[in-house]
Backbone as CSV, one residue per row, in Angstrom:
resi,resn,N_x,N_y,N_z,CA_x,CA_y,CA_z,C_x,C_y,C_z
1,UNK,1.046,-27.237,86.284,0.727,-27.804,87.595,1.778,-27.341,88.598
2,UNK,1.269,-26.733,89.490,2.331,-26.724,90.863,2.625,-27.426,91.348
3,UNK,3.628,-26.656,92.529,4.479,-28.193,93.426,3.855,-28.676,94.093
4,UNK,2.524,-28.641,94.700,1.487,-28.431,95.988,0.870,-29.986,94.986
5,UNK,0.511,-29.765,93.697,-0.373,-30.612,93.338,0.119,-31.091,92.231
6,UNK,1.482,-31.082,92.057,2.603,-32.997,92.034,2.627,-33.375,93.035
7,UNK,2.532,-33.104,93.944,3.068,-33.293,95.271,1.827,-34.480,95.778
8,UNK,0.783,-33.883,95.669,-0.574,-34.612,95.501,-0.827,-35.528,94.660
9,UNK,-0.089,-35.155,93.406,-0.586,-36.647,92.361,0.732,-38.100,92.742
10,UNK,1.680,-37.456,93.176,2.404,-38.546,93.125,2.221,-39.417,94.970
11,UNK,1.636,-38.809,95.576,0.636,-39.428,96.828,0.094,-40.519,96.757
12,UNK,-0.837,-40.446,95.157,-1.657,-41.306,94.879,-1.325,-42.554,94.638
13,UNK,-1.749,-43.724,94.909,-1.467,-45.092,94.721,-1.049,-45.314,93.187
14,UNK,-0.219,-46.889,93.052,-0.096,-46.610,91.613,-0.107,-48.020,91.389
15,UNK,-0.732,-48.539,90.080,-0.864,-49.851,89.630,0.103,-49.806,88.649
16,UNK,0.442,-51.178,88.138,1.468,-51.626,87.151,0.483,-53.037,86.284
17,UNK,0.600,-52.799,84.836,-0.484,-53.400,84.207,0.328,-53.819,83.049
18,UNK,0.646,-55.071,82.832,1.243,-55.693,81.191,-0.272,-56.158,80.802
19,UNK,0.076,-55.868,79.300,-1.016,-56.192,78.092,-2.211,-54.914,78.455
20,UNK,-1.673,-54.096,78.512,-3.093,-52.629,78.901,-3.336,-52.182,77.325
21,UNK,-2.832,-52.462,76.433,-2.867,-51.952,75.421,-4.734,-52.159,75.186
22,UNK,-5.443,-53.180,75.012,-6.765,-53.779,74.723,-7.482,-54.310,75.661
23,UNK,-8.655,-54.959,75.425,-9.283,-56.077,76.628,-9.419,-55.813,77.432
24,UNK,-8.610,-56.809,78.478,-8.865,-56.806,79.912,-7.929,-55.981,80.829
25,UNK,-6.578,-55.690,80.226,-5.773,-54.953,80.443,-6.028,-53.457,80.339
26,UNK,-6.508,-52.588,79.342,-6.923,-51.957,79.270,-8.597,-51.244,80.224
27,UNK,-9.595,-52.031,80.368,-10.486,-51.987,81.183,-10.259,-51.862,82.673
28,UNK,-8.567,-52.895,82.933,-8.423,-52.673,84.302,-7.656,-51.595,84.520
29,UNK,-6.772,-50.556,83.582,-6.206,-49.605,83.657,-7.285,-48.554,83.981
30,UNK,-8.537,-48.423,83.000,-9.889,-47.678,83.043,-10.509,-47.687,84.469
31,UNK,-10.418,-48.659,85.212,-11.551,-49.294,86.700,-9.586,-48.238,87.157
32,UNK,-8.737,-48.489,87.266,-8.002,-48.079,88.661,-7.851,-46.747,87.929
33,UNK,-7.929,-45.733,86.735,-7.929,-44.577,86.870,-9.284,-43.721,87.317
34,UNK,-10.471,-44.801,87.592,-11.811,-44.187,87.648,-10.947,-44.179,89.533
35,UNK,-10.326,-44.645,90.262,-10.372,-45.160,91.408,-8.960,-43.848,92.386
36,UNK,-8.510,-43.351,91.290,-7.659,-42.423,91.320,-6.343,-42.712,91.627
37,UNK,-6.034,-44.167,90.990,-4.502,-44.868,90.823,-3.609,-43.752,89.626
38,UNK,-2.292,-43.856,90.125,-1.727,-43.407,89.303,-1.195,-44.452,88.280
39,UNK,-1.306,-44.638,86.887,-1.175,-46.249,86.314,0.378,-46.411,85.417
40,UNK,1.062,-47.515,85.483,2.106,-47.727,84.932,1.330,-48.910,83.587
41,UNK,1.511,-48.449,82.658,0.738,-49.218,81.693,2.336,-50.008,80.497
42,UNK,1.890,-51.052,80.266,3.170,-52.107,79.024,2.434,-52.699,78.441
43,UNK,3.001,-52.673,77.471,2.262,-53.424,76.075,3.503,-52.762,74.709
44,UNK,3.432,-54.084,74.077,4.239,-53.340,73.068,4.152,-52.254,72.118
45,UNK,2.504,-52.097,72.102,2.093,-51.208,71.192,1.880,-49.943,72.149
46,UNK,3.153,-48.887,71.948,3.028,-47.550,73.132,2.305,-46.820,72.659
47,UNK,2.162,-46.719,71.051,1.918,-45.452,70.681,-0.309,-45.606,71.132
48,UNK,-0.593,-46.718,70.950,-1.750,-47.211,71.150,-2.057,-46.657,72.302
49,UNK,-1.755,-47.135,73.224,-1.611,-46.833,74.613,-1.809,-45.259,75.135
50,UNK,-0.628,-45.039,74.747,-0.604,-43.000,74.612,-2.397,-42.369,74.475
51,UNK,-2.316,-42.812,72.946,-3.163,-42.190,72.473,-4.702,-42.538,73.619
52,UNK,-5.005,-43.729,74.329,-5.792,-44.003,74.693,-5.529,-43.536,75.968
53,UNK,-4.502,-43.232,76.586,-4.224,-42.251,77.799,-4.595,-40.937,77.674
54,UNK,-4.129,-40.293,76.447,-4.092,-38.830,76.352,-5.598,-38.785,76.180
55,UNK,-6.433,-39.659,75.247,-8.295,-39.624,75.120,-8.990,-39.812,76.713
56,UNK,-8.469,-40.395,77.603,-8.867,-40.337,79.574,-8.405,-39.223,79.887
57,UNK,-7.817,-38.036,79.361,-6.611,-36.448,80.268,-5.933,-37.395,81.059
58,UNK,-5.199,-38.466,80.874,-4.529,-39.032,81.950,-2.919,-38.362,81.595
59,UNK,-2.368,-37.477,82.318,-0.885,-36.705,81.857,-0.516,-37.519,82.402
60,UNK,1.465,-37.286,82.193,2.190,-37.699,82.959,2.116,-37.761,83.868
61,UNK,1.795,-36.544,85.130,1.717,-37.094,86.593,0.908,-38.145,86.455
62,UNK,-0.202,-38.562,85.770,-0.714,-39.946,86.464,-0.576,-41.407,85.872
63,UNK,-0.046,-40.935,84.370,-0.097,-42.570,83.752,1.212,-42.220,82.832
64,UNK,2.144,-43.618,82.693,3.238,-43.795,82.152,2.729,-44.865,81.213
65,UNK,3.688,-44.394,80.073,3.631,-45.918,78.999,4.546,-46.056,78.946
66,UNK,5.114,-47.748,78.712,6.379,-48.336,78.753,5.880,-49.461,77.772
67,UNK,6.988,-49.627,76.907,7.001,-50.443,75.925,7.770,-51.824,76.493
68,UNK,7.009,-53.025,76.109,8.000,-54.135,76.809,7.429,-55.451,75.683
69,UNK,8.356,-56.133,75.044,7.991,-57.644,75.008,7.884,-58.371,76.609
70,UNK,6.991,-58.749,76.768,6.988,-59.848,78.364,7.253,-60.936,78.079
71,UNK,7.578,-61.550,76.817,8.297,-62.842,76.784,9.652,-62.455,76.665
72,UNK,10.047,-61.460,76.614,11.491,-61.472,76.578,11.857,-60.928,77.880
73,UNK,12.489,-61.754,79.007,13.089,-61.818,80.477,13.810,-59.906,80.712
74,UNK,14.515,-59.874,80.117,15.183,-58.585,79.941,14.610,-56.907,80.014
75,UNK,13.728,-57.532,79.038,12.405,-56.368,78.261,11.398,-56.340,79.687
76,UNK,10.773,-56.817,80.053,10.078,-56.899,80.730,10.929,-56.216,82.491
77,UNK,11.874,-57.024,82.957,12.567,-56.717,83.999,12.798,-55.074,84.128
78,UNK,13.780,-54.749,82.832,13.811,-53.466,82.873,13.322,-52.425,82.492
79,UNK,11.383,-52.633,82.421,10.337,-51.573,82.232,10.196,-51.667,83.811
80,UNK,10.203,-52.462,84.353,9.533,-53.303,85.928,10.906,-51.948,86.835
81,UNK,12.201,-51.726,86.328,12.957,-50.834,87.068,12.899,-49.599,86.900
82,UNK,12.535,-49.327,85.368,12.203,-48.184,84.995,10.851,-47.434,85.773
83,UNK,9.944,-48.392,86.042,8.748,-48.184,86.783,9.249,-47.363,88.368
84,UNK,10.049,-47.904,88.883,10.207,-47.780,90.194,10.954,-46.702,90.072
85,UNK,12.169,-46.291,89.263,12.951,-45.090,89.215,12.311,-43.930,88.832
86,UNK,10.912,-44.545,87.873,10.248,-42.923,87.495,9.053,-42.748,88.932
87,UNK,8.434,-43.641,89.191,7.221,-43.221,89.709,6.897,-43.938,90.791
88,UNK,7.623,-44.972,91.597,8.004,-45.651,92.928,7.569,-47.336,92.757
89,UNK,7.472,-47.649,93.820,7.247,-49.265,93.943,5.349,-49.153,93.966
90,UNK,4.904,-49.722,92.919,3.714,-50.204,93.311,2.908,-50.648,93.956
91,UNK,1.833,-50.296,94.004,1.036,-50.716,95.147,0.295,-52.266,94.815
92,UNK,0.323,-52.153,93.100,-0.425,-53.321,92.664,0.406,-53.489,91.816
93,UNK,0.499,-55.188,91.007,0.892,-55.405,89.988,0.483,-56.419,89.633
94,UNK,-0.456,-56.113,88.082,-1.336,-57.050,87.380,-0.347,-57.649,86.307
95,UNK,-0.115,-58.830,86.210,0.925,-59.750,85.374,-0.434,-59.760,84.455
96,UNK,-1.064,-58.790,83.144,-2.345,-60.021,82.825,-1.897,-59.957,81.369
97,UNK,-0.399,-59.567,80.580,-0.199,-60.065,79.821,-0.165,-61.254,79.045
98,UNK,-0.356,-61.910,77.807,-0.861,-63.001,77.707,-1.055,-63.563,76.251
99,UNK,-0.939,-64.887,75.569,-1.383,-65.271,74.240,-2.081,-66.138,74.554
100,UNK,-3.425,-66.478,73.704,-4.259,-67.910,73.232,-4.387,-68.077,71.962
101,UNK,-3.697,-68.651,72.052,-3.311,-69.748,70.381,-3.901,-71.460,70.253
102,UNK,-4.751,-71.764,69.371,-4.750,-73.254,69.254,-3.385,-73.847,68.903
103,UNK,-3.191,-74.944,69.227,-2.381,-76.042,68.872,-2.495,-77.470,68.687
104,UNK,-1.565,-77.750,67.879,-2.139,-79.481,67.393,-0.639,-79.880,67.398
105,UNK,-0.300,-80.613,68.340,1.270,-81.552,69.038,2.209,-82.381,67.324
106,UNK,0.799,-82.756,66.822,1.155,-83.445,65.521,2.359,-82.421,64.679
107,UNK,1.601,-80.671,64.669,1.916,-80.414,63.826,3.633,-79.721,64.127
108,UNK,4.863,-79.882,63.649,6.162,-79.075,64.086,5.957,-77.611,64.493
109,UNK,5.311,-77.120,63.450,5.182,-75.586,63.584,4.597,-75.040,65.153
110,UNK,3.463,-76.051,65.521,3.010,-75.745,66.687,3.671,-75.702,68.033
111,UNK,4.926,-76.822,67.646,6.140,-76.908,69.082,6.567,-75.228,69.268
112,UNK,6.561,-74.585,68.671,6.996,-72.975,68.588,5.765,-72.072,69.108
113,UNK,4.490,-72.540,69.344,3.461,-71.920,69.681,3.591,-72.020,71.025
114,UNK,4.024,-73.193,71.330,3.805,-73.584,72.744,4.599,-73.216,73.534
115,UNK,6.030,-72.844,72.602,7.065,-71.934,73.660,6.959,-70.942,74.049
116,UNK,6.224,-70.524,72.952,6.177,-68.657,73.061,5.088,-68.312,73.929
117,UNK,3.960,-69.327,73.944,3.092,-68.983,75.087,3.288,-69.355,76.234
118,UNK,4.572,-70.363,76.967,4.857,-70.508,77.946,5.893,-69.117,78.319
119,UNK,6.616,-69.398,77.570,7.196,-67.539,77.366,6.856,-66.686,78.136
120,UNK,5.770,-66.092,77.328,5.231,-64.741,77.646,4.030,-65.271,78.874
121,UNK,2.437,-66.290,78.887,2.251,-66.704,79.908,2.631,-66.766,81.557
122,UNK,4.248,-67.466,81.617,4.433,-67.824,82.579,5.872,-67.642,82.855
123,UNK,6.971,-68.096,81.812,8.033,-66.800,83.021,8.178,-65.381,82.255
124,UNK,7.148,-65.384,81.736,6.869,-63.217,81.461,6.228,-63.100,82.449
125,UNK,5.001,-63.709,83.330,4.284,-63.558,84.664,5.524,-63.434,85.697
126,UNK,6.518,-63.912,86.117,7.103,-64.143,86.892,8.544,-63.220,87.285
127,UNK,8.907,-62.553,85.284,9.714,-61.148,85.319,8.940,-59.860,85.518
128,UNK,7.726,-60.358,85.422,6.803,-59.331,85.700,6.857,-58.765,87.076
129,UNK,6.332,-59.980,88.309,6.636,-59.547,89.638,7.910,-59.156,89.984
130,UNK,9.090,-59.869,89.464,10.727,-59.860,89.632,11.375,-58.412,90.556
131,UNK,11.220,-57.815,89.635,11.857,-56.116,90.040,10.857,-55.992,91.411
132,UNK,9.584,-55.969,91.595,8.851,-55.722,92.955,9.330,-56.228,94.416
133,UNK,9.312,-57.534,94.060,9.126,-58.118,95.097,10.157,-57.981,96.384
134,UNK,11.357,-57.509,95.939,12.003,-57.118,97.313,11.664,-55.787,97.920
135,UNK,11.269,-54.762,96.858,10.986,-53.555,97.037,9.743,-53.869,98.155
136,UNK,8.587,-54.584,97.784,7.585,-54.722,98.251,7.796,-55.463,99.681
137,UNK,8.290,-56.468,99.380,8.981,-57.273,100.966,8.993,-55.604,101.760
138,UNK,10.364,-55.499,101.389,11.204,-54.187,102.311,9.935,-53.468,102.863
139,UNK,9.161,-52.772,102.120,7.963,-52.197,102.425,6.860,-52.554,103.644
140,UNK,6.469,-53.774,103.218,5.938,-54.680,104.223,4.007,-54.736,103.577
141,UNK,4.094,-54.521,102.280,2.766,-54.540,101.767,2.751,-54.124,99.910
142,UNK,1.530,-54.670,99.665,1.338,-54.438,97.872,0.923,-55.877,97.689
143,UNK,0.017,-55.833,95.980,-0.160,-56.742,95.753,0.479,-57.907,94.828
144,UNK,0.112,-58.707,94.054,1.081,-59.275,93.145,-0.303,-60.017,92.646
145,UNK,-0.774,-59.524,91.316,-1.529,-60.430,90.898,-1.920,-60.753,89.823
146,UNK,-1.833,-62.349,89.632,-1.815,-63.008,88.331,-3.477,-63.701,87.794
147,UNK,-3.221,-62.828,86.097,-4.621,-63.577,85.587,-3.882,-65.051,84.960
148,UNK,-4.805,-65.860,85.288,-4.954,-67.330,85.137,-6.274,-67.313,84.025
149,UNK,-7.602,-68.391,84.293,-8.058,-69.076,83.361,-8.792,-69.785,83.755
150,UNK,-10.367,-69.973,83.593,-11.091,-71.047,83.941,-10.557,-72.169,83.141
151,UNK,-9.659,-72.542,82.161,-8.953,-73.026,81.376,-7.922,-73.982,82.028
152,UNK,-7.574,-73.256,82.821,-6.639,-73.775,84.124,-6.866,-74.954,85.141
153,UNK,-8.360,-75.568,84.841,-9.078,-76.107,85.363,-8.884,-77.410,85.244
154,UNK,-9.076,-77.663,83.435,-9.134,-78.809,82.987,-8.454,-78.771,81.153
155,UNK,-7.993,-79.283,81.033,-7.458,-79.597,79.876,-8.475,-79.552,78.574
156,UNK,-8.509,-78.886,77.794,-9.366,-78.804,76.576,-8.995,-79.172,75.020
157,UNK,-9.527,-80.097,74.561,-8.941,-80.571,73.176,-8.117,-79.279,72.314
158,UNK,-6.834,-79.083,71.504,-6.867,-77.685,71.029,-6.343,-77.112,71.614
159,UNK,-6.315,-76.341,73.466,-6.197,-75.460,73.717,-4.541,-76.120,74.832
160,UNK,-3.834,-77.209,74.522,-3.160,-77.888,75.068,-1.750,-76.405,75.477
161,UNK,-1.606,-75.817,74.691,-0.483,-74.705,75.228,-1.267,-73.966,75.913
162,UNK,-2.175,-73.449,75.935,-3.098,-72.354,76.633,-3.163,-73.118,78.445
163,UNK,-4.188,-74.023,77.734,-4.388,-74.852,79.431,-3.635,-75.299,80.103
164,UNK,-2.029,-75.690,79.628,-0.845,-75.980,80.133,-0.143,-74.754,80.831
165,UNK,-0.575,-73.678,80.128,0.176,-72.243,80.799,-0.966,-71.426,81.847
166,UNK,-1.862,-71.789,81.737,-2.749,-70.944,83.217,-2.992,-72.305,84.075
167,UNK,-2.433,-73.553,83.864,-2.495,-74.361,85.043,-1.351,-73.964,85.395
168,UNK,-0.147,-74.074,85.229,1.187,-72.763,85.426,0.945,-71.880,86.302
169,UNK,0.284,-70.933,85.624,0.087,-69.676,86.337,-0.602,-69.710,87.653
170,UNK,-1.613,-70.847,88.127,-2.202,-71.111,89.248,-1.461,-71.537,90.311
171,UNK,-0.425,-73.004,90.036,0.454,-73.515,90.455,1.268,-72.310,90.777
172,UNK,1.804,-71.620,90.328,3.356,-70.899,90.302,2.368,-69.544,91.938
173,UNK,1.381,-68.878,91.188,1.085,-67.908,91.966,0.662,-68.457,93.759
174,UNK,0.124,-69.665,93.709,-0.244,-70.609,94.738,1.322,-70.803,95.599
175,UNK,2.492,-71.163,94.746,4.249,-71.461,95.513,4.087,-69.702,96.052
176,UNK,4.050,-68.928,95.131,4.723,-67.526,95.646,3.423,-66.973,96.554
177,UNK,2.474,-67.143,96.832,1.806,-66.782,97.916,2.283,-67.098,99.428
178,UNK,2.737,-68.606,98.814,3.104,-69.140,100.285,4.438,-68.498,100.627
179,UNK,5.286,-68.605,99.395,6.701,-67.291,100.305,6.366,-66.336,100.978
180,UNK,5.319,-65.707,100.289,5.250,-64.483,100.799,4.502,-64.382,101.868
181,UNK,3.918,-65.136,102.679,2.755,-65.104,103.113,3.105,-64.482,104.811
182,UNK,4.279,-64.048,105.116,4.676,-63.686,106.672,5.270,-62.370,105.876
183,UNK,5.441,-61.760,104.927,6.068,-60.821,104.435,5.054,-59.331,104.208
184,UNK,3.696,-59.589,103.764,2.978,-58.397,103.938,2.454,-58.034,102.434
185,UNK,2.862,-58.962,101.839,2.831,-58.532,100.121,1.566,-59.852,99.917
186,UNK,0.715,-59.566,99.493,-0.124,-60.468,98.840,-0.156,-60.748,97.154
187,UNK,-0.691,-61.879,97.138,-0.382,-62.612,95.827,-2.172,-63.012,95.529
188,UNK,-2.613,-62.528,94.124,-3.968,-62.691,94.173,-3.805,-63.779,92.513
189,UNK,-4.932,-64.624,92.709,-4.820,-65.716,91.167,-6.279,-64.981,91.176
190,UNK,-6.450,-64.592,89.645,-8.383,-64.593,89.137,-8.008,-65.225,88.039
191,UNK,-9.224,-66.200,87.775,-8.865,-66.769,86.939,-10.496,-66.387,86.174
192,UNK,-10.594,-65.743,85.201,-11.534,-65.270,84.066,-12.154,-66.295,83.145
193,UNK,-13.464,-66.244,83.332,-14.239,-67.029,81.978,-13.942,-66.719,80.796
194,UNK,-15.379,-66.866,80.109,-15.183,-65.630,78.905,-15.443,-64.372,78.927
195,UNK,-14.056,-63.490,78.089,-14.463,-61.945,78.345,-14.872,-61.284,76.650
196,UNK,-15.173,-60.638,76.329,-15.413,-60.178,75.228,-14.289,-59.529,74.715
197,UNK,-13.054,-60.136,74.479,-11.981,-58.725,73.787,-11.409,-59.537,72.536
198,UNK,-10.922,-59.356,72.297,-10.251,-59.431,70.841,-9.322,-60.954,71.088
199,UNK,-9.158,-61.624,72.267,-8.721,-62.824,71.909,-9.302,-63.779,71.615
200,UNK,-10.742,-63.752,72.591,-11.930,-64.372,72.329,-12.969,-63.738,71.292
201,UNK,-13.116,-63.212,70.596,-14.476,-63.085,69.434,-14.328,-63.900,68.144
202,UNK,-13.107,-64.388,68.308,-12.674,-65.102,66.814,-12.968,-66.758,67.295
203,UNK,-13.035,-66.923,68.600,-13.536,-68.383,69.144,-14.954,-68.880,68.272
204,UNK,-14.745,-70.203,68.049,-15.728,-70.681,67.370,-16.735,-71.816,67.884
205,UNK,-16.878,-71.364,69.375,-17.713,-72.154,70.157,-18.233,-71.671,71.293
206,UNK,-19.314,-71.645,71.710,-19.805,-71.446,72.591,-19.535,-71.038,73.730
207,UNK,-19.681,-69.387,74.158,-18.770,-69.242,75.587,-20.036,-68.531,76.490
208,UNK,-20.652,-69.587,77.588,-21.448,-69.405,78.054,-21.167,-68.224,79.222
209,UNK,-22.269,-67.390,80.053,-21.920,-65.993,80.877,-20.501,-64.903,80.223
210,UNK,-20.499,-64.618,78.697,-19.573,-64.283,78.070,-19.854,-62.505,79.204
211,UNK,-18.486,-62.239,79.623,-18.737,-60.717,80.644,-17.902,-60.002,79.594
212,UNK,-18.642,-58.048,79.514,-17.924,-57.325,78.878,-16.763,-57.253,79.850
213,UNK,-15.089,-56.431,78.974,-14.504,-56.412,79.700,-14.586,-55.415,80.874
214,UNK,-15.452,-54.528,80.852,-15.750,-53.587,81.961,-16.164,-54.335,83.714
215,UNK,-16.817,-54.544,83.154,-18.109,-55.989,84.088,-16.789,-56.517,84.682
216,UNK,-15.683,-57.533,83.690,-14.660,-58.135,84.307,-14.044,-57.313,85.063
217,UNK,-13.564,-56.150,84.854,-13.085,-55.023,85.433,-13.093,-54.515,87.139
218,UNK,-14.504,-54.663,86.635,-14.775,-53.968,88.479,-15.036,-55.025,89.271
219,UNK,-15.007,-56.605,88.643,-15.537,-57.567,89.717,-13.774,-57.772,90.293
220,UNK,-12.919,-57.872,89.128,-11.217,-57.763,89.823,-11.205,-57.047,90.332
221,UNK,-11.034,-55.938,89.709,-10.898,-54.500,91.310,-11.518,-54.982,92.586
222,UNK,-12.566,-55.294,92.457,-12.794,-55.909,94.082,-12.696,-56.588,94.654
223,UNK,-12.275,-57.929,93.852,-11.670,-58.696,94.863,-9.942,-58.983,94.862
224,UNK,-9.167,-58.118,94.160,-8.205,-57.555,94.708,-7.648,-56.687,95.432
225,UNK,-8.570,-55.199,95.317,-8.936,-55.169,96.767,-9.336,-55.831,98.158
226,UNK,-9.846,-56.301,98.333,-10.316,-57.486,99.106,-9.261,-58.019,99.330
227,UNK,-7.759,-58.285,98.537,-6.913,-59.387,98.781,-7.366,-61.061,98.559
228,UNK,-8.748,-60.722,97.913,-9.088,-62.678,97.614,-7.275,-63.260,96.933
229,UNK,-7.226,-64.495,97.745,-6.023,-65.210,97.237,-6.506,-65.867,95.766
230,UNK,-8.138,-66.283,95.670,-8.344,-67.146,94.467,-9.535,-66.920,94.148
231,UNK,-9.601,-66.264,92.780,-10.953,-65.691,92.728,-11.607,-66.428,90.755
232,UNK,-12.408,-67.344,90.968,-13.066,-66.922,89.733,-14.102,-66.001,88.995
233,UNK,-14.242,-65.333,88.141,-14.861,-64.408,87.619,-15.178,-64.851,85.962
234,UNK,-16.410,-64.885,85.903,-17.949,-65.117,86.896,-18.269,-66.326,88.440
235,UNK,-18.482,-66.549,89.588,-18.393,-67.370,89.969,-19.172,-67.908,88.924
236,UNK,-20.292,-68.217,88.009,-20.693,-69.940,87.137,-19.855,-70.217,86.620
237,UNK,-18.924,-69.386,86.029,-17.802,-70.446,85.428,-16.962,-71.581,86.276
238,UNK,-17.326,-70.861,87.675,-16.535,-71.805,88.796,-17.098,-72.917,89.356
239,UNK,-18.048,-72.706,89.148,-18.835,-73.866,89.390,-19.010,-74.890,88.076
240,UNK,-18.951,-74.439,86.788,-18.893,-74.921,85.964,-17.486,-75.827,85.604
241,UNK,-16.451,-74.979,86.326,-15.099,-75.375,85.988,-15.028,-77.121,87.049
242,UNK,-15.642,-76.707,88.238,-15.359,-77.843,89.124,-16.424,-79.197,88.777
243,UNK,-17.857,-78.859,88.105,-18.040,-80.215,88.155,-17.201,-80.512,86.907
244,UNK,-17.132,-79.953,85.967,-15.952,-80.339,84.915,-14.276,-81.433,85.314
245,UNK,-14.478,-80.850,86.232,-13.299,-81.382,87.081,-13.430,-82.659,87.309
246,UNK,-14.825,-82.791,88.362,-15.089,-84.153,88.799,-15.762,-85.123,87.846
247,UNK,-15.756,-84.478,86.633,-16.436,-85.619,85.603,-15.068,-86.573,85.514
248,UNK,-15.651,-87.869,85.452,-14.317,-88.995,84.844,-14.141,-88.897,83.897
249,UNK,-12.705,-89.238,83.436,-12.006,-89.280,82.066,-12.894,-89.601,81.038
250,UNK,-13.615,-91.138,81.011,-14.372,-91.301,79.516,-15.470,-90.247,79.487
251,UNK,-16.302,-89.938,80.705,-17.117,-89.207,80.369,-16.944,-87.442,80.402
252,UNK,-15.854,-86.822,80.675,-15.100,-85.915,80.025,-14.593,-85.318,78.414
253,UNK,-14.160,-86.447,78.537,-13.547,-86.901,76.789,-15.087,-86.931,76.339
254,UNK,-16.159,-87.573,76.399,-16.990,-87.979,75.318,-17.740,-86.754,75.177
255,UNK,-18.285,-85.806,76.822,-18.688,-84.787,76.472,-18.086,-83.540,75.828
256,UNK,-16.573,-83.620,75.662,-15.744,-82.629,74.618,-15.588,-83.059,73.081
257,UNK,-15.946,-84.090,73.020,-15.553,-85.024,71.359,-16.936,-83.837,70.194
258,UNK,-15.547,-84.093,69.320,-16.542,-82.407,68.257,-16.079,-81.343,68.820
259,UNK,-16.049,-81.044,69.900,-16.028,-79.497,70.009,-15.126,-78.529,69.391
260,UNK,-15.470,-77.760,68.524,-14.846,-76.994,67.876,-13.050,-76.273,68.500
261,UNK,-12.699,-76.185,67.883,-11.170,-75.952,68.817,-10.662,-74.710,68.283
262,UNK,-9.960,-74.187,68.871,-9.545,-72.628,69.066,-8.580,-72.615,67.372
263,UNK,-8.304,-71.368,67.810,-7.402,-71.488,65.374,-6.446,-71.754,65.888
264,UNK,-5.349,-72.582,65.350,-3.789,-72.384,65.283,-3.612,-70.998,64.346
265,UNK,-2.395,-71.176,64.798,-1.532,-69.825,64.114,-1.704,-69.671,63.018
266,UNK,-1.586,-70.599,62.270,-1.425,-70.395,60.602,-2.710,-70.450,60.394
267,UNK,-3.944,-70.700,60.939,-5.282,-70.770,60.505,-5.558,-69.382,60.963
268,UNK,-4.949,-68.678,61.633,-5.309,-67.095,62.134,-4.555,-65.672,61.264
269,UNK,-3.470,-66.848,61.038,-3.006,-66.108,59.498,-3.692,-66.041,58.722
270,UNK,-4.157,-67.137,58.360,-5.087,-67.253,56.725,-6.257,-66.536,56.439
């Protein structure tokens, strides 16, 4: 490649994506290289990654892999600098790294589930933006945006670390919108139904408007484009999420009683 056309690829806009390895992460790496982003991709598994870069011709000029735990503050921060020293300040940055694990409060083992998904969840969401956000200030534009959870909604028997960490993630992205909000940098929450990837197929209940992750793909791309501050995807889940909302406690509780509940850890071991 000549200098004329590096010169040209590094022009191109560039997204920053934790958990691209699979899913939804991956699909949204797919939607911004169809879009002609140059992509900064993390996930711990690089070599995965690579290989699924090098199968798109995505070279170096356009896509980087960076290896990061996002629950670990450190790991995460300094892929987030490494990003900016190889290939500049982003134009986007998708926090949509992430665990869903069942849990049961009873059990000890589970107090350790619940850390690690607040962890990586919610302040891995938050070392995620970290390294950007002055860059982006200074700039006077870019996005910042966090996947949440129709989950986020309402509390679900089972899913007590999960629904505790994308009500988090709503709350937290909702404070940092408002910092930012005279600064030029936008802050986008989508919060996703069910998607078809590998966290959800092992669910053992019913996930009504289940979207491939492609489908999820291009409905984010557009309304992060767009700059939507709060987007659910599918809107029925959003509508589903809110009368859920306004149901009262007994009759909440009675319509969740039975419902099958997500695996704990050691049941996902077994």
């Amino acid at each position: 490649m000549n200098e004329t056309s590096t010169q040209g690829e590094a022009s191109r806009p560039l997204v920053f994506i934790t958990g691209a390895s699979s899913g939804i992460g991956q699909a949204l790496a797919a939607r911004y290289a169809a879009a002609g982003y140059r992509l900064a991709l993390v996930a711990p598994r690089t070599a995965e990654m690579q290989a699924w870069a090098d199968a798109q011709g995505l070279d170096a000029t356009r896509c980087r892999v960076y290896g990061a735990d996002v629950a670990e503050v450190e790991s995460i921060v300094a892929v987030g600098q490494a990003c900016i020293a190889a290939q500049g300040v982003p134009d986007v940055v998708i926090a949509n790294a992430g665990v869903s694990i069942g849990m049961d409060t009873a059990e000890r083992e589970d107090l350790a589930v619940m850390a690690r998904t607040l962890a990586l969840n919610n302040t891995g969401l938050a070392a995620t933006f970290h390294p950007f956000v002055a860059a982006m200030v200074a700039r006077g534009s870019g996005s910042l945006v966090g996947i949440a959870s129709v989950a986020a909604i309402r509390g679900l028997p089972g899913h007590g670390a999960y629904c505790a960490s994308k009500a988090a993630v709503v709350a937290y992205c909702e404070s940092l919108r408002g910092e930012l909000r005279r600064s030029g940098v936008k802050v986008v929450t989508l919060l996703p139904g069910y998607v078809d990837t590998p966290l959800t197929q092992k669910n053992r209940y019913p996930m009504p408007f289940l979207l491939s992750p492609a489908v999820f793909a291009e409905r984010a791309y557009q309304a992060i484009a767009a700059q939507t501050s709060y987007r659910v995807i599918p809107w029925q889940m959003g509508w589903v999420a809110k009368l859920l909302r306004l149901l009262p406690n007994p009759l909440f509780d009675r319509l969740l009683a039975g419902r099958p509940r997500k695996h704990r850890q050691s049941e996902a071991k077994g």
